[in-house]
C-alpha beads as a LAMMPS data file, in Angstrom:
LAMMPS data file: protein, C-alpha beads

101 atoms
100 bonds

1 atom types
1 bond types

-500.0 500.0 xlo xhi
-500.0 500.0 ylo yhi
-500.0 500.0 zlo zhi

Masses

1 110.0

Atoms # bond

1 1 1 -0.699 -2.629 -24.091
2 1 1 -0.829 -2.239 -20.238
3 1 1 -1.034 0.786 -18.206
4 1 1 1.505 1.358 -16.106
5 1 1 -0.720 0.716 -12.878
6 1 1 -0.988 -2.970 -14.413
7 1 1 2.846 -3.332 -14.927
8 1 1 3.165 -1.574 -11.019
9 1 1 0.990 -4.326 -9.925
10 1 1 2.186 -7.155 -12.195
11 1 1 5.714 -6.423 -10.797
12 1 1 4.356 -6.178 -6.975
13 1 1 2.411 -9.476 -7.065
14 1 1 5.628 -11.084 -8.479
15 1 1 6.963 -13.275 -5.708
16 1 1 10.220 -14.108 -8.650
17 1 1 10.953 -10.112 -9.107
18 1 1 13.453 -9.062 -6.553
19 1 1 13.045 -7.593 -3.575
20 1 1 14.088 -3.901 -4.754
21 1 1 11.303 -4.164 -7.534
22 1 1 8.967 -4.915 -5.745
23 1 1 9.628 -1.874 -2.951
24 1 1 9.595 0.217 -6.052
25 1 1 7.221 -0.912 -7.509
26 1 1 4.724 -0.318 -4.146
27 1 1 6.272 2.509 -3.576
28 1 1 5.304 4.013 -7.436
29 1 1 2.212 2.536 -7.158
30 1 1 1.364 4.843 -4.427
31 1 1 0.931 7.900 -6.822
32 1 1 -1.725 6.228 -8.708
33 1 1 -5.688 7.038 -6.882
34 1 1 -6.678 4.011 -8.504
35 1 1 -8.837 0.918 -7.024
36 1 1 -6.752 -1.736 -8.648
37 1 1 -3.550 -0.594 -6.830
38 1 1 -5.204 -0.067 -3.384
39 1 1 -6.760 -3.479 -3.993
40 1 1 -3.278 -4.990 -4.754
41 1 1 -1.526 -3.209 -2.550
42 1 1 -4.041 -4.358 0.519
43 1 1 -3.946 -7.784 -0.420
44 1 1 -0.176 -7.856 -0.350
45 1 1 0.082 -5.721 3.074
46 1 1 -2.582 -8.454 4.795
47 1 1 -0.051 -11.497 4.167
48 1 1 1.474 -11.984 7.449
49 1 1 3.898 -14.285 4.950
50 1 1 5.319 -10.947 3.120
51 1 1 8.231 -9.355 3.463
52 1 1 8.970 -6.916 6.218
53 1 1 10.340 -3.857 3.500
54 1 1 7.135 -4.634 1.364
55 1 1 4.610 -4.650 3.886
56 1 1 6.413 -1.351 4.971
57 1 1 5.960 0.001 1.847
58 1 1 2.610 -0.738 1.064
59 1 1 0.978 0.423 4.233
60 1 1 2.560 3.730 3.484
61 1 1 1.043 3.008 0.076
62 1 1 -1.891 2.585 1.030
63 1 1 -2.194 5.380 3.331
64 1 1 -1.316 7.881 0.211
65 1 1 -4.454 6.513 -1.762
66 1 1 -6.501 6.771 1.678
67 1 1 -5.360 10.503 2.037
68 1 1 -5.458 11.387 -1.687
69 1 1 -9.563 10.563 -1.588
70 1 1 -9.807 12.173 1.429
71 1 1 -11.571 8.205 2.604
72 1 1 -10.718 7.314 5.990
73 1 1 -11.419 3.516 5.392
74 1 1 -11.196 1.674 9.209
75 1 1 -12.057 -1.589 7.172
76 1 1 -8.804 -1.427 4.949
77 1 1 -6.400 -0.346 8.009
78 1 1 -7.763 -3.114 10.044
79 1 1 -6.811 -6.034 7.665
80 1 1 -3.477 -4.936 7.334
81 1 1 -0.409 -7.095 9.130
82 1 1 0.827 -4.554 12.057
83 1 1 3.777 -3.931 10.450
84 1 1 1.938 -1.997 7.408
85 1 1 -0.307 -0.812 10.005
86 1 1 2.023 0.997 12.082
87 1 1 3.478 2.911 8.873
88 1 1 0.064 3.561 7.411
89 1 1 -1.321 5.117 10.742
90 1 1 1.958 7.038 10.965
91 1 1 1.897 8.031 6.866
92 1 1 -2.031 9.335 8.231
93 1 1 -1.335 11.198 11.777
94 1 1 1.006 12.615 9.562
95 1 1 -0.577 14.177 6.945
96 1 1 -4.193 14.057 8.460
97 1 1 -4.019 14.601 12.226
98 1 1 -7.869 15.590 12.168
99 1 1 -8.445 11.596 11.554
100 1 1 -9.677 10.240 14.277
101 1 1 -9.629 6.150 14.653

Bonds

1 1 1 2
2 1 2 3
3 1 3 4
4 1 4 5
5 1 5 6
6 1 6 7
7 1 7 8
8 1 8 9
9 1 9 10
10 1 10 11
11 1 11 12
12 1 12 13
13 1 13 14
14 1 14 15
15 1 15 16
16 1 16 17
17 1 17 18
18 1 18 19
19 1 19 20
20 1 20 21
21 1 21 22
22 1 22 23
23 1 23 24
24 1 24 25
25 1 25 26
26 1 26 27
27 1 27 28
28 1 28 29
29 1 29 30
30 1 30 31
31 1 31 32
32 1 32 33
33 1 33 34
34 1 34 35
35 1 35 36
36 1 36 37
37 1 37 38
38 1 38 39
39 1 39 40
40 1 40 41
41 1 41 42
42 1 42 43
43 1 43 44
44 1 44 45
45 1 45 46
46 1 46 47
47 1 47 48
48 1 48 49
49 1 49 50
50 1 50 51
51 1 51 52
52 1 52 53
53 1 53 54
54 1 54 55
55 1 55 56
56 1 56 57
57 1 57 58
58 1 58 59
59 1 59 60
60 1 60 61
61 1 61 62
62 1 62 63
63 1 63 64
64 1 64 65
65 1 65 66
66 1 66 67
67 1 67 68
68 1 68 69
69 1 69 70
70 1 70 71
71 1 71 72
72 1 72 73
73 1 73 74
74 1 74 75
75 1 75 76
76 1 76 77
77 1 77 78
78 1 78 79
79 1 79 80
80 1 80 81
81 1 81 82
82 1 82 83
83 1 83 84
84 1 84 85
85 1 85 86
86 1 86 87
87 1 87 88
88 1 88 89
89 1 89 90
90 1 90 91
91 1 91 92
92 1 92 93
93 1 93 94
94 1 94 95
95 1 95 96
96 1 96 97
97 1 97 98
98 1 98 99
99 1 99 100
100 1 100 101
């Protein structure tokens, strides 16, 4: 049976769910300090051909896993479209003003 991680990402990489899941689900999948949800979550915040709520959403994502492991990762911030930038560099000055990038 999957882990809920799978089903977070399952539902995210759904282009058929609707729009509301797939916030959610990038939204829950946040919580999880896990690589296959960063990975997912990257991958959909890089598509310049997402939605503007989900790339929102994941670049705050993604900034939660960044901050949980205490991993400034320049790499991962710098694929992102700007609009997932912008929120994760805002989720990070945020919550770890001592970042400097």
């Amino acid at each position: 049976m999957p882990n809920r991680v799978s089903l977070l990402i399952d539902i995210l990489l759904d282009k058929t769910a609707r729009e509301d899941e797939r916030h959610d689900a990038a939204m829950d999948i946040g919580e999880f300090n896990d690589d296959r949800a960063l990975n997912a979550l990257v991958r959909l915040a890089s598509d310049p051909n997402e939605d503007n709520i989900v790339l929102d959403v994941c670049g705050e994502s993604i900034a939660e896993i960044l901050v949980k492991r205490n991993e400034l990762k320049k790499d991962i911030l710098e694929k992102l479209d700007p609009i997932a930038k912008r929120t994760a560099d805002a989720f990070i000055k945020e919550q770890r003003p001592d970042w400097q990038y």
